[in-house]
C-alpha positions as CSV (number, residue, x, y, z in Angstrom):
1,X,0.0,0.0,0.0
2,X,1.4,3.5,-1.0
3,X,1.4,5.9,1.7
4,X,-1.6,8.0,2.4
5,X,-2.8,6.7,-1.1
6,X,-5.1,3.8,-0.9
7,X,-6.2,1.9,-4.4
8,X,-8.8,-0.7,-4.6
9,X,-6.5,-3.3,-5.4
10,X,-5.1,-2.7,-1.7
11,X,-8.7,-3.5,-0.1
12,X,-7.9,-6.8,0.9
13,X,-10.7,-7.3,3.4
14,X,-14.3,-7.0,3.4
15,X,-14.6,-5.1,6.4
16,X,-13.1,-1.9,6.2
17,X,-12.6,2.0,7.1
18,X,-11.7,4.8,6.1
19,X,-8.6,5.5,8.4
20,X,-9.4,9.1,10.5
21,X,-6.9,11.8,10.0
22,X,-5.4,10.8,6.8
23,X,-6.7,11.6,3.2
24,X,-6.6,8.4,1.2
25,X,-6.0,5.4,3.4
26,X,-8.0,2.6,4.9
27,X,-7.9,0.6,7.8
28,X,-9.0,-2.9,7.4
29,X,-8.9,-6.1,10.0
30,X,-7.7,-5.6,13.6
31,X,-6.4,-1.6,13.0
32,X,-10.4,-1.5,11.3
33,X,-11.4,-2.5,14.9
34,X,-9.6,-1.0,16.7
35,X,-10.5,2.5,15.4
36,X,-14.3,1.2,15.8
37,X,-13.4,1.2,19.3
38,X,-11.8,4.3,19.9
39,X,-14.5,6.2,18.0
40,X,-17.2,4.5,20.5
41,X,-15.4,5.3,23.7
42,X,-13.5,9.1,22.6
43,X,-16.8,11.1,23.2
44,X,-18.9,11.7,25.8
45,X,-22.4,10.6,26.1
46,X,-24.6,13.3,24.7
47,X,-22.2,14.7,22.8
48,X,-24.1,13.8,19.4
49,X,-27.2,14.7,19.7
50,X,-28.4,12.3,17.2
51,X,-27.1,9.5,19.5
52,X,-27.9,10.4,23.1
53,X,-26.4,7.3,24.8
54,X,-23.2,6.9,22.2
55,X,-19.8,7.2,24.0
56,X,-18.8,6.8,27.2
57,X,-17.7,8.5,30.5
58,X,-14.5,7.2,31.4
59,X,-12.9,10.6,31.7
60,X,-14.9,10.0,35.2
61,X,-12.8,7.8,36.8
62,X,-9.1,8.9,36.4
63,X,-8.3,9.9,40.3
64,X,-10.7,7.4,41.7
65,X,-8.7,4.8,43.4
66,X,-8.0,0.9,41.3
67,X,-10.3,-0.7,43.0
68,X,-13.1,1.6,42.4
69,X,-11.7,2.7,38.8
70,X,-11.6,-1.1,37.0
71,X,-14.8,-2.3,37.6
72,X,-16.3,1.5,36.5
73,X,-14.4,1.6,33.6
74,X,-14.9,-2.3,32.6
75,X,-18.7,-1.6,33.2
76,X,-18.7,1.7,31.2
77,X,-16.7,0.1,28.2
78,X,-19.1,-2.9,28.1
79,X,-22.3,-0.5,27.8
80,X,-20.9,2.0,25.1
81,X,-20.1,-1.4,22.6
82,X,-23.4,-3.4,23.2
């Protein structure tokens, strides 16, 4: 794959994404995934108004102590992705 430049001969997957920040690529497999991810748990909830409950609040929990802060943020990451 060129750099930056995706052609559709490079689309080796099925499932893929247009890769954020860069004009011309793709993410496909894990990387595709991955930036699925990020893009549910980056934003707040409420912060598209279109999507009330999309995102998630784990800003919320960076002081809070370990044991307190795991189970929040396991329990926050597990509602944003169902």
């Amino acid at each position: 794959m060129s750099i930056g430049v995706t052609n559709l001969a490079d689309i080796t997957s099925a499932d893929w994404s247009l890769k954020l920040g860069t004009i011309g690529a793709v993410v496909q497999g894990i990387k595709d995934i991955d930036q699925c991810i990020a893009i549910i748990l980056t934003p707040p909830p409420g912060s598209d108004p279109l999507r009330p409950t999309f995102g998630a609040d784990l800003w919320r929990y960076i002081d809070n102590p370990i044991s307190v802060a795991i189970p929040s943020i396991v329990r926050e990451v597990s509602a944003a992705i169902a």
